[in-house]
N, C-alpha and C positions, 0 to 999 in steps of 0.2 A: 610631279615634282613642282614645288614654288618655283616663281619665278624672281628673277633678283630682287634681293630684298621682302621676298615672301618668308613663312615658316610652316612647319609642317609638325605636328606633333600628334599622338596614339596617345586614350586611353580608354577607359570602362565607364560607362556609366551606373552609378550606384543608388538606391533607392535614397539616400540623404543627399545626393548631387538634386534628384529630383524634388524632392522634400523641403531643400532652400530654395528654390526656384520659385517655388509656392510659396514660401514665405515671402520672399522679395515681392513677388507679385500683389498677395496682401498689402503690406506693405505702401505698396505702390500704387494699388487702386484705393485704397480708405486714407491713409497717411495716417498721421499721431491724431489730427482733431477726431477724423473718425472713430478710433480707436476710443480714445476719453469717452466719446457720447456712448457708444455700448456698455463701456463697463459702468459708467455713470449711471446706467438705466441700469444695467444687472443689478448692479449694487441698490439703488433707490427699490428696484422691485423689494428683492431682498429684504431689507430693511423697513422697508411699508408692512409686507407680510409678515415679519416677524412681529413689528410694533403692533400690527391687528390680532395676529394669534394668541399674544402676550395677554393684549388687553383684553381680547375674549374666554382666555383661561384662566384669569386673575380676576377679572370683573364680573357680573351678575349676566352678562350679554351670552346668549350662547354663539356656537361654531356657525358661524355661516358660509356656505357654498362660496361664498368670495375667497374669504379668509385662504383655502383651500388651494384655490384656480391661481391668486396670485402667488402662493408659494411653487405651485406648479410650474405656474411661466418659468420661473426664473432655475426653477432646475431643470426645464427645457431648453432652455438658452447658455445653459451650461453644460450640457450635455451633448449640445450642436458643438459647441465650439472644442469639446473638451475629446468626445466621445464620437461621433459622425463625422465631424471633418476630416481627424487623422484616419481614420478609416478610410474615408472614400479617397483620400487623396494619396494611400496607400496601392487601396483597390488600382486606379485611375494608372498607376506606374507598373503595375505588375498586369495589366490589358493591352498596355501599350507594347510588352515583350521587349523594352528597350536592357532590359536591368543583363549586365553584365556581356553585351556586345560588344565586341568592338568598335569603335569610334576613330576614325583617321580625319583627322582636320588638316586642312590646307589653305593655308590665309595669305593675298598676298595684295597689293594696294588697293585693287576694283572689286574682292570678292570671297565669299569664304566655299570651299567645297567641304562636304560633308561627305564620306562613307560611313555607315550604317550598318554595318552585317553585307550584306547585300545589294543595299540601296545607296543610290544615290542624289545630291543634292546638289546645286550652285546659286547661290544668293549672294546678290550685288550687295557691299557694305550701305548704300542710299537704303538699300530697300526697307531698310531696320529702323525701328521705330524711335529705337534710345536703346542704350547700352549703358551697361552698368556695371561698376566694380566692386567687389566683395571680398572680405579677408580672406578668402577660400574658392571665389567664382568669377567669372565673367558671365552675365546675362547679355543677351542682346534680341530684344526684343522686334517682333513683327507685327505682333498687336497685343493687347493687354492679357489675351491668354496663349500664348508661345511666344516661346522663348529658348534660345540654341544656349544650350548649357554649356560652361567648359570649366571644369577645374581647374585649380590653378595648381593644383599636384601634376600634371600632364606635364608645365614645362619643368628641364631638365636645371633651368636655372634661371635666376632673377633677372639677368639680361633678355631673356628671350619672352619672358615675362612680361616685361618693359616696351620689348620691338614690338609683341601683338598688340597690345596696347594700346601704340602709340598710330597700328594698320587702324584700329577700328576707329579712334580718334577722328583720324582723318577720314575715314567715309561715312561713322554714321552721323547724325545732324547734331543728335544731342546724346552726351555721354556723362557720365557722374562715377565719380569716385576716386 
């Protein structure tokens, strides 16, 4: 049981609970500049290769091996992002055997307890790296690849919503949203 002022709340973890996690985590290791320069490059390859291929099948010039490699990259690099990524990070959640356990959280001003199916957990709110709010989540991060997931479907109401919130506020360092 929390203790005064603590809260306690059950739910499931879902392969899209996991799924924004990872987004967020993107997100949060590259940010928007990073973002821009990729697609900047996707697009410029892109567009190089198209302009070479153009002018190779319009003009006197034939096909060369180039022409070719850089149309490649760049459906390689869309094919990472498009096609391998969700995949493994699909894979990566259904290894982990977390998908549809239950989940008992226990939050109260020094500490969040975790059950697991089975297992269990106790993490000082200090211990966490940043915590993070989302239309749908609470991240609160340990290092830049985990992260204690919690839906925001789990509380039963906006108030309590609010009071976890306001737990993690005050123990982790840095918090957003």
């Amino acid at each position: 049981m929390p203790d005064e002022g603590g809260i306690e709340i059950r739910y499931r973890l879902t392969e899209q609970d996991y799924l924004a996690m990872m987004e967020a985590r993107t997100r949060w290791r590259t940010g928007r500049f990073g973002r821009a320069v990729l697609w900047s490059a996707v697009l410029l390859n892109i567009g190089v290769g198209a302009w070479l291929l153009v002018e190779a099948l319009v003009g006197a010039a034939p096909l060369a091996v180039e022409h070719f490699l850089n149309l490649g990259l760049a459906a390689l690099i869309v094919a990472w992002l498009f096609v391998y990524l969700p995949w493994l990070r699909r894979r990566n959640f259904r290894r982990m055997k977390l998908a549809d356990k239950p989940v008992r959280l226990v939050a109260d001003r020094k500490a969040v307890s975790l059950q697991i199916g089975d297992d269990d957990s106790r993490t000082a709110w200090r211990d966490f790296e940043r915590g993070q709010r989302t239309a749908a989540h609470f991240f609160f991060w340990l290092n830049p690849a985990i992260a204690l997931i919690v839906p925001r479907r789990a509380f039963p109401d906006d108030a309590l919503d609010e009071r976890f919130w306001r737990l993690a506020q005050d123990g982790v360092s840095t918090t957003h949203g």
